[in-house]
DOGU-633620 format. One record per residue (C-alpha): residue in three letters; z negated, x, y. Coordinates in pm, whole numbers. Layout:
% residues N
+------+--------+--------+--------+
| code |     zz |     xx |     yy |
+------+--------+--------+--------+
|  Ala |      Z |      X |      Y |
...
+------+--------+--------+--------+
% end
This chain:
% residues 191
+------+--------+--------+--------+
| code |     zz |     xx |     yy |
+------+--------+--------+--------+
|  Unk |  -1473 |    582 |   -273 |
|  Unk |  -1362 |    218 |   -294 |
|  Unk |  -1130 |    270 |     19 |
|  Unk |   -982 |    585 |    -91 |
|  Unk |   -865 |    456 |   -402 |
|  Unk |   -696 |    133 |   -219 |
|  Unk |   -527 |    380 |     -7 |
|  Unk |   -384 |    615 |   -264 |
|  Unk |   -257 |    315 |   -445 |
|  Unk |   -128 |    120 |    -83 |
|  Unk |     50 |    508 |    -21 |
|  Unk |    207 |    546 |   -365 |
|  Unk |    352 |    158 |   -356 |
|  Unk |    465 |    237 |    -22 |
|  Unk |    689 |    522 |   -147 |
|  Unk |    985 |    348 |   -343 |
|  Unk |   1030 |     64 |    -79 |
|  Unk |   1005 |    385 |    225 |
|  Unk |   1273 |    568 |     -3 |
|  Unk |   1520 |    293 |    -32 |
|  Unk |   1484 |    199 |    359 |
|  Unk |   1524 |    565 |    484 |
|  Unk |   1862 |    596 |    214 |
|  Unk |   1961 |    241 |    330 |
|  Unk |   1958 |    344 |    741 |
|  Unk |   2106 |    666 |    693 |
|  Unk |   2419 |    552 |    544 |
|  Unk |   2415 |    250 |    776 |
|  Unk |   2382 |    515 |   1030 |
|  Unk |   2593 |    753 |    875 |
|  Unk |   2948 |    492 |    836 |
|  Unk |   2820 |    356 |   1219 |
|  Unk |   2869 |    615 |   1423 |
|  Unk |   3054 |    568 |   1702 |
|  Unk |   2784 |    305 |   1876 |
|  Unk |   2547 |    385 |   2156 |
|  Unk |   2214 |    531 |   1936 |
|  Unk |   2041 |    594 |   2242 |
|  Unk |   1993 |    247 |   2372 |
|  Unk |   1980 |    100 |   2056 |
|  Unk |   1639 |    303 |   2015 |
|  Unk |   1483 |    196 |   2306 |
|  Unk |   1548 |   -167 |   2169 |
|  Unk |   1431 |   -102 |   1801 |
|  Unk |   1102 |    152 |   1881 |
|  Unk |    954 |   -194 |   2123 |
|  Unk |   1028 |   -413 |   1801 |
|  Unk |    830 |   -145 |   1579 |
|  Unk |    509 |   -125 |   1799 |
|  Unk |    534 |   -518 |   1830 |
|  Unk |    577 |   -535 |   1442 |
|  Unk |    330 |   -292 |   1376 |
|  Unk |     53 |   -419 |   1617 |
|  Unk |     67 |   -746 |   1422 |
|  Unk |     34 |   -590 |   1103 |
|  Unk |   -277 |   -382 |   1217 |
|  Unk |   -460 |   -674 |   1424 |
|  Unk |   -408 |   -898 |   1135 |
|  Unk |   -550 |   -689 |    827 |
|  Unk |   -859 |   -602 |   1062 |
|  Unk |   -882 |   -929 |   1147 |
|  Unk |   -885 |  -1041 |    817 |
|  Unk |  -1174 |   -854 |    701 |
|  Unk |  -1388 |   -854 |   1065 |
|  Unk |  -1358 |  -1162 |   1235 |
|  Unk |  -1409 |   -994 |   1594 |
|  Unk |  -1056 |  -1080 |   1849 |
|  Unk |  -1128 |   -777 |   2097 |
|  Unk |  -1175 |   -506 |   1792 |
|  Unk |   -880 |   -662 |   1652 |
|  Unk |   -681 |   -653 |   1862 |
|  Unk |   -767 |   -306 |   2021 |
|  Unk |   -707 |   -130 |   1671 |
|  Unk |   -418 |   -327 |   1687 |
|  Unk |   -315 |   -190 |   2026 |
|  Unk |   -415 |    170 |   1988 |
|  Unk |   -256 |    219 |   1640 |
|  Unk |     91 |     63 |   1669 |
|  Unk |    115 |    265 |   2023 |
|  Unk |     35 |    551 |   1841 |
|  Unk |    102 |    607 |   1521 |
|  Unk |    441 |    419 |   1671 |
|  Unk |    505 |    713 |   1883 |
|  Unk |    399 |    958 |   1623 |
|  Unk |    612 |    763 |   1343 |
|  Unk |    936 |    718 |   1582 |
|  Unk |    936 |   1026 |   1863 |
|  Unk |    657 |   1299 |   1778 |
|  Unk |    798 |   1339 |   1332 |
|  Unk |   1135 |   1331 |   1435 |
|  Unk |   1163 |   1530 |   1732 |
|  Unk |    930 |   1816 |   1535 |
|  Unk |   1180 |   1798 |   1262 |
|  Unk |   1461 |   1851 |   1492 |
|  Unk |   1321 |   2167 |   1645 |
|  Unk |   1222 |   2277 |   1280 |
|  Unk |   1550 |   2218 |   1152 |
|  Unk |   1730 |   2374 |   1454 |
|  Unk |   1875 |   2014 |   1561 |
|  Unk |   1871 |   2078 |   1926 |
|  Unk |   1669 |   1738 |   1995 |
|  Unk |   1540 |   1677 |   2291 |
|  Unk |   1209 |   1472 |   2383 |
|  Unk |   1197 |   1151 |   2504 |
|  Unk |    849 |    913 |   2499 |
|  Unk |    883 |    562 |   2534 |
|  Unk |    539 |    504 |   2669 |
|  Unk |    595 |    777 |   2949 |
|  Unk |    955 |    579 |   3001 |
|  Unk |    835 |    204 |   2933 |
|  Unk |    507 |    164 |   2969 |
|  Unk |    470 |   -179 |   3079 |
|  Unk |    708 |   -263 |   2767 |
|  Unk |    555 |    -74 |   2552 |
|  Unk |    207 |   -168 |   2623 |
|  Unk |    274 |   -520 |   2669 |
|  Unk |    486 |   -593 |   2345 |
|  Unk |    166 |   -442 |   2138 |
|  Unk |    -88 |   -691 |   2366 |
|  Unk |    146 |   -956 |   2206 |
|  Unk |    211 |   -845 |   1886 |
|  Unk |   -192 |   -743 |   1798 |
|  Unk |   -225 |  -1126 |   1923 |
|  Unk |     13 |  -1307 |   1671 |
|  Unk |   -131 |  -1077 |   1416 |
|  Unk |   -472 |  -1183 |   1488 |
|  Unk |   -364 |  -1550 |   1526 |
|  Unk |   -131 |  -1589 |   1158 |
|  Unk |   -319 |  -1340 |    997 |
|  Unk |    -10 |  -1264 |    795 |
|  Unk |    112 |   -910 |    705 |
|  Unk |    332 |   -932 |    412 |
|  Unk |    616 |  -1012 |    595 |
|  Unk |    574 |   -888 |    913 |
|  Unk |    477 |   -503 |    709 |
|  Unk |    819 |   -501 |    551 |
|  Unk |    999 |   -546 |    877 |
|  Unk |    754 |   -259 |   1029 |
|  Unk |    856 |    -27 |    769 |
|  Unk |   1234 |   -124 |    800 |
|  Unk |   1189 |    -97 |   1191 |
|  Unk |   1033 |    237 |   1135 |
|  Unk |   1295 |    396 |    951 |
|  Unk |   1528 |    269 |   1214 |
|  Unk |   1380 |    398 |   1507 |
|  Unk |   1280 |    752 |   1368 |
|  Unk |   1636 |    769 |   1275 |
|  Unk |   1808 |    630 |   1589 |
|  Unk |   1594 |    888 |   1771 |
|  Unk |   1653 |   1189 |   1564 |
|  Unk |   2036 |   1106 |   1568 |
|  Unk |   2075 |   1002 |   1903 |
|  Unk |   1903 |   1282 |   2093 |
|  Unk |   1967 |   1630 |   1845 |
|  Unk |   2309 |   1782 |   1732 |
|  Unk |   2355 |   1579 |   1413 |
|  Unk |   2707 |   1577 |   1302 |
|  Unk |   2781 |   1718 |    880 |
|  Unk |   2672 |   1598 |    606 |
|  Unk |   2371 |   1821 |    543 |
|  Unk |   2244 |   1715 |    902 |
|  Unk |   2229 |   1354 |    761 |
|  Unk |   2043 |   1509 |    405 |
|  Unk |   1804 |   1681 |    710 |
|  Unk |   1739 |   1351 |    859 |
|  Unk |   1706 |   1146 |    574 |
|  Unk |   1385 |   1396 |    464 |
|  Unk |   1237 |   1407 |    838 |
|  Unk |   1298 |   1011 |    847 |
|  Unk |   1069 |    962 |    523 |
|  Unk |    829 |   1193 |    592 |
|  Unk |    784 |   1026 |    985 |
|  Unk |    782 |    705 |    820 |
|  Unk |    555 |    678 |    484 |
|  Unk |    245 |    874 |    721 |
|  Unk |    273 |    763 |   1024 |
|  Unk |    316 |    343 |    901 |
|  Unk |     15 |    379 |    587 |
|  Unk |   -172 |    491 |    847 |
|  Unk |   -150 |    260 |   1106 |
|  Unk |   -147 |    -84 |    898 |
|  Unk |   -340 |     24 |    587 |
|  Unk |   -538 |    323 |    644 |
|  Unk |   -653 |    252 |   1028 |
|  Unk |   -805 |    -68 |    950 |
|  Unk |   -970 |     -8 |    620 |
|  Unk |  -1164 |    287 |    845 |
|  Unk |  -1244 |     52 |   1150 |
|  Unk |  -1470 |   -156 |    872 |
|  Unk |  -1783 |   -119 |    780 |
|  Unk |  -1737 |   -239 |    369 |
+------+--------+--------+--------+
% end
């Protein structure tokens, strides 16, 4: 019961700071449209698994003090949840909202990248054992790539396409990122 109320209250302080990062990207996105979103993706999605990966190894680390569980929960749930948060959301949203968005998976495209840049990442987190930081950037990174993917591969072009993305973006976000650095870890333990 103890972990279910630290995730419910990790979840609900999660939402303003997810809000005001999905509002801030989409009008970043939104007055910036003319660059290349495409490859801009594939460089932001690496830097969210990386981000992530830290954020996961380190709070598991912190409360087990095993490297190889560490930093396979790091792995698995920054790949994941990663994919899920930046390709899987948005690319469901876009064929609920008629968007015309085609798929593209990272980990099918990169894998070596992809793969490698969590190794590293679940490694620093497990080393510094610091999250505060490195969990803001993951949610800013998030919002980012979820975005860049939506935008660059569907039909988004008025004003109400943007209003569309901003709800698909929070939504692929706040789940996908509570889950992998808060809710993930807390499970892996025992206490």
């Amino acid at each position: 019961m103890k972990k279910l109320k630290v995730i419910t209250l990790e979840i609900k302080n999660h939402i303003p700071f997810t809000l005001t990062a999905t509002l801030i990207a989409v009008a970043l996105i939104f007055l910036t449209q003319k660059i290349n979103l495409s490859s801009l993706f594939f460089v932001i999605h690496p830097l969210h698994v990386f981000a992530s990966a830290i954020v996961s190894s380190a709070i598991f680390y912190k409360y087990k003090k095993n490297f190889t569980q560490a930093l396979i929960v790091g792995i698995l749930s920054s790949i994941l949840l990663g994919t899920i948060s930046d390709i899987i959301f948005p690319y469901l949203g876009g064929i609920i909202f008629q968007l015309k968005t085609t798929f593209h998976l990272s980990l099918i495209e990169e894998p070596i990248n992809i793969i490698g840049i969590s190794i590293l990442g679940g490694i620093i987190g497990i080393k510094t054992q610091y999250t505060k930081l490195p969990h803001l950037i993951h949610v800013f990174l998030s919002v980012f790539a979820s975005l860049l993917y939506l935008i660059a591969f569907s039909t988004i072009t008025t004003t109400l396409h943007f209003i569309i993305a901003f709800l698909i973006v929070f939504v692929a976000v706040l789940i996908p990122c509570c889950i992998s650095d808060i809710i993930l870890p807390l499970l892996f333990l025992e206490k």
